[in-house]
N, C-alpha and C positions, 0 to 999 in steps of 0.2 A: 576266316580259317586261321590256318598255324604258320610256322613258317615255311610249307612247301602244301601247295592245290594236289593232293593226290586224285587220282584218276579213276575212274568209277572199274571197280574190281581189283584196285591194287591196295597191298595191304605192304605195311613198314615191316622190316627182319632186324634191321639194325638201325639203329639202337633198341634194344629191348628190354623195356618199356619201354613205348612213344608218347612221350606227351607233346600234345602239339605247340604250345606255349613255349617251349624250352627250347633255348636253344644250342644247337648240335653242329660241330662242320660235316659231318656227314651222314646221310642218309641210304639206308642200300632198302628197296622194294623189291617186290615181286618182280617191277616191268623195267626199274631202272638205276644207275647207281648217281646219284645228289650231295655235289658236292658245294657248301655254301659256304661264304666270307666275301671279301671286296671283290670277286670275280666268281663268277656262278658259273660250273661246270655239272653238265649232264651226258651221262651217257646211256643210249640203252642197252637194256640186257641182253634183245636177240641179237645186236650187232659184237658183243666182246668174243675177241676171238685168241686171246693171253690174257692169265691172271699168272701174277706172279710176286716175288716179295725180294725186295731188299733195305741191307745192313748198314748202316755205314758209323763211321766216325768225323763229323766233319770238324771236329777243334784235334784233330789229332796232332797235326802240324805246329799248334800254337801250345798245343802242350810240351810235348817234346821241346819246342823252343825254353819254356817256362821250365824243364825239368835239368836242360843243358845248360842255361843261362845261372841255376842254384847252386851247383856241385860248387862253382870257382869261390861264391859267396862265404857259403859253408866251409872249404877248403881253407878260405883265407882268414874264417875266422877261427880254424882251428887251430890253425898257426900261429896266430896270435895268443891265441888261448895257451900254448904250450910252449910260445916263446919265453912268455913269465912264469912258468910254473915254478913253484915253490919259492917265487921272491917275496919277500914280504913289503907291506904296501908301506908310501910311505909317512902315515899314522900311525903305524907298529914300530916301524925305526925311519929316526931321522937321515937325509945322508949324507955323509959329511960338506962339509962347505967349500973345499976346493976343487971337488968334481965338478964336471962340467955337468950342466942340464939334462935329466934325463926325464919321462915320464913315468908318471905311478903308474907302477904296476896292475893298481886298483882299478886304474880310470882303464889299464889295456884291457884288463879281465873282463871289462862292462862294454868295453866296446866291441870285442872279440865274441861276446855272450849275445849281443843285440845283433849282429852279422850273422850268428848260425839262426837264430832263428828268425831272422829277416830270409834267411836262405830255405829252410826247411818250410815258410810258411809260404814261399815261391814255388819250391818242388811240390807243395801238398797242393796247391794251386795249379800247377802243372799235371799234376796228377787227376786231377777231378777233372779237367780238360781232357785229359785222353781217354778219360773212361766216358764222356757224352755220345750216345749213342742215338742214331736217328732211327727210324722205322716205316719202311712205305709197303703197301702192296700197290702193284703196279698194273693198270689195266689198259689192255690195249685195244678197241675196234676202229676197223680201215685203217686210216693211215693216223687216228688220232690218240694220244698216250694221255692218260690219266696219272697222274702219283696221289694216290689216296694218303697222308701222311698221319699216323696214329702213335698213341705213347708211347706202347711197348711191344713187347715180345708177346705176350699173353693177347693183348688188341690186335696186333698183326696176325695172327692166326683165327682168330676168330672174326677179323673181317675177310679175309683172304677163303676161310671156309664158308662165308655165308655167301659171296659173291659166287662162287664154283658153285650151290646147291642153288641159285638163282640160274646160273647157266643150264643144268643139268634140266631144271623143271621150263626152261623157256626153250631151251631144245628138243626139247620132247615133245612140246605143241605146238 
């Protein structure tokens, strides 16, 4: 057979089409909901007594980190960047020979230019972090909890509806 023995009178909902061949981490029947990967989770349908659905963000933290940690970057290189403004570098003019050491202006601007977008490319990074969003419907019978975990938003409501219309036709017979 496929990768899950269905049972004489159960027919697959989700994913729809089923091809047996392919493979899927989840499965929702008529009799039950199949969840496959390195641990094989089953439950049945007459025993689910909560379906439900939640959101989360779990790099929220490490983005935020990544978007706190860019401003002081950014900041410092704007500072630099405007500490030389309108010096001219020194291949445009020489400086005189009795001054003491300073650096080109040139070499600040490049380094001041490579800091902001070391920094913006942190915060955009930070940013993509805090927008990762997780997706579970969540099913519960007796004392045991399922997290069904799916891509999106769009998969989250369409397994969370198909699970409720399996409840609905196994508690009616």
């Amino acid at each position: 057979m496929g990768m899950v023995d269905l049972r004489p009178q159960e027919s697959v909902f989700y994913p729809a089409p089923y091809v047996e061949d392919e493979i899927v981490p989840l499965i929702i029947t008529n009799q039950r909901v199949i969840v496959l990967g390195n641990n094989r989770h089953e439950l049945e349908a007459k025993k689910i007594t909560f379906v439900g659905r939640q959101s989360s963000r779990p790099l929220l933290f490490l983005g935020l980190f990544f978007l706190l940690t860019a401003l002081p970057v950014v900041g410092y290189g704007a500072y630099l960047w405007f500490s030389v403004r309108g010096m001219p570098t020194f291949e445009e003019q020489k400086p005189a020979e009795d001054v003491p050491e300073f650096e080109d202006p040139g070499r600040v601007r490049l380094k001041a230019a490579v800091l902001m977008l070391a920094g913006v490319l942190w915060g955009g990074a930070g940013l993509l972090l805090c927008k990762k969003q997780r997706h579970v419907v969540v099913c519960r019978a007796d004392k045991r909890v399922l997290k069904l975990r799916v891509k999106d938003k769009t998969a989250q409501t369409q397994v969370m509806m198909t699970v409720q219309a399996v409840l609905t036709t196994t508690k009616g017979t």
